[in-house]
N, C-alpha and C positions, 0 to 999 in steps of 0.2 A: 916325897918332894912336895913341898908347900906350894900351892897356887892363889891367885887373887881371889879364888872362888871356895877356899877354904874358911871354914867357921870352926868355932871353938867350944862350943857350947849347944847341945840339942834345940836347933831352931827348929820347929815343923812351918810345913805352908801348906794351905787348903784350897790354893785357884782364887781363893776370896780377892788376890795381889792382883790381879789381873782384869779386865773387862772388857770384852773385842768391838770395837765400835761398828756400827753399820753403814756400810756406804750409800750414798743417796747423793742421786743430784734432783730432779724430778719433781717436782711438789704435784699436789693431788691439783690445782687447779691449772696445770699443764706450765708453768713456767717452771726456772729454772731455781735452784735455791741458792740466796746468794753467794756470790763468790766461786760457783762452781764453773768449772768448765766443762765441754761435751765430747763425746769422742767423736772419731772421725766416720759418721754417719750419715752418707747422702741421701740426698731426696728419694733415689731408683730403690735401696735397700729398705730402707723407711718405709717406705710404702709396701714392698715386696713382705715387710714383718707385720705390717698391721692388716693388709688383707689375709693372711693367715693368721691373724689371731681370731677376726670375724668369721672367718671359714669355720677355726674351731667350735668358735660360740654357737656358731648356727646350726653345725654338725651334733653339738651336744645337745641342744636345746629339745633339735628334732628326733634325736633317738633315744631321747629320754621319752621323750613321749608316745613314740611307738613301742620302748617297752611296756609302758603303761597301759597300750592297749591292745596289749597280748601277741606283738608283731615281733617284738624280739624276744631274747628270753633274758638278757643280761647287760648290763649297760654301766660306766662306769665315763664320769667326767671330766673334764681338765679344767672347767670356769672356775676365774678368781685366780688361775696360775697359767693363764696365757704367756704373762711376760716373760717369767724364771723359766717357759719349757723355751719360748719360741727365742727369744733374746739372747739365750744362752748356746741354741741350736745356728743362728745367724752369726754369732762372732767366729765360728768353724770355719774352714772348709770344707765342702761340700760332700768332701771323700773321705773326712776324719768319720769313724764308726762311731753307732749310736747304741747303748744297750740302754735300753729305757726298761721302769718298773712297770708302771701301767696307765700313766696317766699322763704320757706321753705325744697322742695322735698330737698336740701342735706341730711335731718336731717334725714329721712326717708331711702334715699341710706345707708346711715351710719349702720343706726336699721336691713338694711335685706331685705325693701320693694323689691319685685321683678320688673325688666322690664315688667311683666304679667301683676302686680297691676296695676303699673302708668298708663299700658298702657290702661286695662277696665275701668279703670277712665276714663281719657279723653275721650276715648269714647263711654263711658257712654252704655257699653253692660251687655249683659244679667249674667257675670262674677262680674261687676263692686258691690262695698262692698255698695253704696250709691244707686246701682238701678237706674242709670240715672237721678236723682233727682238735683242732684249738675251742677254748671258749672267747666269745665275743672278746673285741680289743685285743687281743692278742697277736697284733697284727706283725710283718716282717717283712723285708725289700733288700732283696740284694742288693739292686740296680742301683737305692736310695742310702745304702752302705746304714741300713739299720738294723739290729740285730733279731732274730724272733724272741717275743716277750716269752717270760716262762709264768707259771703263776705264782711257783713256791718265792717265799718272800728271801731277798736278797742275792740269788746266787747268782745275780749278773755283776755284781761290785767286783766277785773275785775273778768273775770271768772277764771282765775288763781289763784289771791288772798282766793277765796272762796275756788277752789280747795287744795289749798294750806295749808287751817285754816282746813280741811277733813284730810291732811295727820299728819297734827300735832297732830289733838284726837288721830289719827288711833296710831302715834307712833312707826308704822315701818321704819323710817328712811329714809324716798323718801323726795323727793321736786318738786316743778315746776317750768318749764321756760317756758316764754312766750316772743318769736319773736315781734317786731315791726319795725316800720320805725319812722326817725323823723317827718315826719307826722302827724303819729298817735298820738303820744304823744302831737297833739295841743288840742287833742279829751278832753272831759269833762271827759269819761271814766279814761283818764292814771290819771287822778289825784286823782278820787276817789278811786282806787287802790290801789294806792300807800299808800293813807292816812289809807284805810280798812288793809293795811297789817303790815303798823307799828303801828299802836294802838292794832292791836291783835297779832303782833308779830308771822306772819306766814313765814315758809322756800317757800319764792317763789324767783325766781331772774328774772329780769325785764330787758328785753335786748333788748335792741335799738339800730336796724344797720342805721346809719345815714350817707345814701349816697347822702346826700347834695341836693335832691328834693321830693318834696313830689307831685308827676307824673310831671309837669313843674313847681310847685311853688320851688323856690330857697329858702335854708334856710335862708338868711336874710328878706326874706318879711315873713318868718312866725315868726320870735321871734326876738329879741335884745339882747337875751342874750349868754353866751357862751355857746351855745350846748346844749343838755337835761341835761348830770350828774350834774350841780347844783340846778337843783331841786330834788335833794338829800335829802339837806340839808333843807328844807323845811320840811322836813320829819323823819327829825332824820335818814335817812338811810343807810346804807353803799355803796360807789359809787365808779366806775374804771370805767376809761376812757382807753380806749385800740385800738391801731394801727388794725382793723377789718380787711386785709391783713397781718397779720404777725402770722401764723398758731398756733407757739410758743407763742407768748402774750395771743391771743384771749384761747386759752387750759388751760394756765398756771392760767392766772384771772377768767376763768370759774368753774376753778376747787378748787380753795379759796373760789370762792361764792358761791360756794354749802355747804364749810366745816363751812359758817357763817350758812348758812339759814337752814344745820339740827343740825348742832350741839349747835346755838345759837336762834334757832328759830325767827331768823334775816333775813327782805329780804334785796334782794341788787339790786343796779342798775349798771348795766353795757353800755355804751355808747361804743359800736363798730364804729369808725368811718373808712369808706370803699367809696365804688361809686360803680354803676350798671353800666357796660359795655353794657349791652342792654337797648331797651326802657321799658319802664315798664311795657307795653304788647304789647300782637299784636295789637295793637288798637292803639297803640302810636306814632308817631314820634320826638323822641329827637332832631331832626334837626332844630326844630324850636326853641327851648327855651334853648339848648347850643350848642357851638360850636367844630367843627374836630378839634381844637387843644386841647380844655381841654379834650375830651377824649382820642386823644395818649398820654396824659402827663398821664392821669389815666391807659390806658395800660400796658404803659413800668412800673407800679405796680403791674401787677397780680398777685392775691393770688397764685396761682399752679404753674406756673413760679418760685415764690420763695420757694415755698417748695420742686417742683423738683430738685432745684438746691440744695439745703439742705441735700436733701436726695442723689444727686450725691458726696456732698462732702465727704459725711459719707461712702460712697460707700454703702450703702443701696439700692441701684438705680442704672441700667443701662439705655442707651439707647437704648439697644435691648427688654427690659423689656416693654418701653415706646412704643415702636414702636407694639410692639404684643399686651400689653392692650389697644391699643387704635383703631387697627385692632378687635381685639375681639367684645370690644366692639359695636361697630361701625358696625358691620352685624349682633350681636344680637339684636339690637336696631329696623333695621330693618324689622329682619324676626319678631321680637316680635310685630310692630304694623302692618304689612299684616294680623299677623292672629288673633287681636284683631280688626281689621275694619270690616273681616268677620264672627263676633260674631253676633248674632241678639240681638236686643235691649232686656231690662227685660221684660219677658210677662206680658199683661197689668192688670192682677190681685193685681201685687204688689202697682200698684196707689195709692192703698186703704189701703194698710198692715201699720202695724207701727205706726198709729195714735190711734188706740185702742186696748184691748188686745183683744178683738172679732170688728170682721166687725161689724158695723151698719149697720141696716134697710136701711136709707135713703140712705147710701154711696154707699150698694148692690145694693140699685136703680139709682141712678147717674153713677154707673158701666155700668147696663143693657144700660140702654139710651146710655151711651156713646157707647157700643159696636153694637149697633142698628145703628148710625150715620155713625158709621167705616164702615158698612155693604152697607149703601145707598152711600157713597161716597169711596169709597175703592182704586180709584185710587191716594187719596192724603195721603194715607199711607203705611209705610213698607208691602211688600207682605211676608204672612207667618212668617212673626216677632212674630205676636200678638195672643196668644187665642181668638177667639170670639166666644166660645160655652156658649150663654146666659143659658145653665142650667147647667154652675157647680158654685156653688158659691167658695167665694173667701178661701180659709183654711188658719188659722192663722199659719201654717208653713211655708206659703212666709213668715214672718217678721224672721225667722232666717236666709233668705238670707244673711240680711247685719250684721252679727253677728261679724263680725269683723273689721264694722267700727268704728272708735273712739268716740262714742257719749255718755253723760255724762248718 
């Protein structure tokens, strides 16, 4: 049967037919670019996303530097992509799930997580929701309907989709986003995803901040094509390509793709294109694989720059306002991790908790042993951190410890 979409003759096409524009409304000097219009953003919310974008800033700044001085052991930031985490996280509701990759804490500042949390996180004490188990940032929150990070790269994309086809039985009107980098998306994972989400037609939205390296590879040596959002179309999906510094765009298109993926039981992909002001951990040095000037060109961008200015034009915003949240902030931050370093680690009972609903046999004996060993060698462990009374066994009311980590 002949259709309009029949040809006669071996045409090939290379994607070259095609070019996804970027949405923007925002400009870097905090107006508006002409002819744009704004979403429906009030002052309470506005504001509610710019003090956690500074929360982040100040969070990262300062635990970058207490890695540095041998306080933490691993650290990893989100500056330069405040807007694509937190903008993206605020056009939600508050109960749609979050699977983030790792560079996520804005979305969490946003939700409520306290300076207390992040900070038992990272170091991994007796307060901490994961029990020391995790490495740094790897943080999780039931309460905050955020998923626990994993570290291997991508296997939250597919876990989404699955999550995602759970909220569609369910039927009460949630969805899921799931954070990535363009990296990830070189992963086997992002494809099977994407493909498990449009064949079954689940509210998940797929969001990709593409800050142009995936740790030093540059995104031309990993594809040839234009960016992630065409492989959209590979998918039947719905796709927006958006300016990931322009707080406005990144809000306005996250909050469309939510009203496809529950109301149409449609995912979406969104392609945040942004850049990481910092290395991509402490582990990293960006100095070798780009250059001082492509990063002041990406500076004079910052997301929270442009939204301060935004918010000064509206008069929303002082600089007296600025100056005390970021004073406040900035001695909470502080005094919050003196007194989260001198928490003691989880008592070593918990080792064992979480893996079944009662202790096992063998596990209560690889306990004893272990606490046998602490015994003969004791000066290579925390003093007074640890129970080692070999006759209490372990009670399954340590696994309510982490009762409000994000875990499925």
């Amino acid at each position: 049967m002949t259709t309009t979409h029949d040809i006669h003759s071996p045409t090939f096409m290379t994607g070259d037919e095609f070019h996804i524009p970027t949405f923007r409304l925002l400009q870097q000097d905090g107006t508006l670019v002409e002819g744009a219009d704004t979403p429906g953003l009030d002052k309470e919310k506005a504001l509610r996303i710019y003090r956690a974008m500074i929360f982040t800033r100040v969070l990262d700044e300062r635990m970058m530097a207490a890695q540095r001085q041998g306080r933490l052991s691993f650290y990893m930031q989100c500056t330069g992509e405040e807007a694509a985490v937190i903008g993206a996280t605020a056009a939600l509701d508050d109960a749609d799930m979050i699977m983030a990759q790792y560079r996520e804490q804005g979305a969490l500042a946003y939700r409520g997580f306290s300076y207390d949390e992040f900070m038992n996180q990272l170091f991994g004490n007796e307060l901490d929701y994961g029990k020391g188990r995790q490495m740094p940032v790897h943080y999780g929150s039931r309460k905050l309907h955020y998923m626990t990070i994993s570290s291997p790269l991508a296997t939250q994309i597919p876990q989404a989709a699955g999550y995602a086809y759970g909220q569609k039985m369910a039927g009460e009107g949630h969805c899921t986003i799931t954070f990535f980098g363009e990296g990830a998306a070189s992963e086997g994972d992002f494809h099977a995803a994407l493909n498990m989400a449009s064949v079954h037609k689940v509210p998940v939205i797929f969001f990709c901040r593409n800050n142009g390296y995936a740790i030093s590879t540059p995104a031309n040596e990993q594809f040839a094509a234009d960016g992630i959002a065409p492989r959209a179309f590979g998918y039947r999906m719905h796709v927006i390509r958006v300016d990931g510094n322009d707080i406005l765009a990144v809000y306005w298109a996250t909050q469309e793709a939510r009203a496809i993926a529950v109301e149409m039981n449609q995912p979406v992909l969104i392609e945040a294109m942004t850049y990481r002001l910092a290395a991509h951990s402490s582990s990293d040095d960006p100095s070798g694989y780009r250059s001082r000037k492509e990063e002041e060109a990406w500076r004079e961008k910052d997301p929270i720059l442009r939204m301060q200015r935004w918010l000064l034009d509206r008069e929303w915003w002082s600089e007296g306002e600025e100056k005390a949240l970021q004073e406040s902030l900035r001695r909470e931050v502080l005094e919050t991790m003196k007194r989260a370093e001198k928490r003691p680690p989880p008592p070593l009972e918990t080792l064992v908790t979480d893996v079944y609903a009662d202790v096992t046999p063998a596990l209560q004996r690889q306990l004893d042993a272990l606490k046998t060993h602490i015994r003969k060698y004791p000066d290579a462990y925390p003093k007074g951190a640890r129970s080692l009374d070999p006759d209490v066994s372990v009670s399954t009311d340590a696994a309510k410890a982490g009762d409000d980590q994000g875990e499925a």
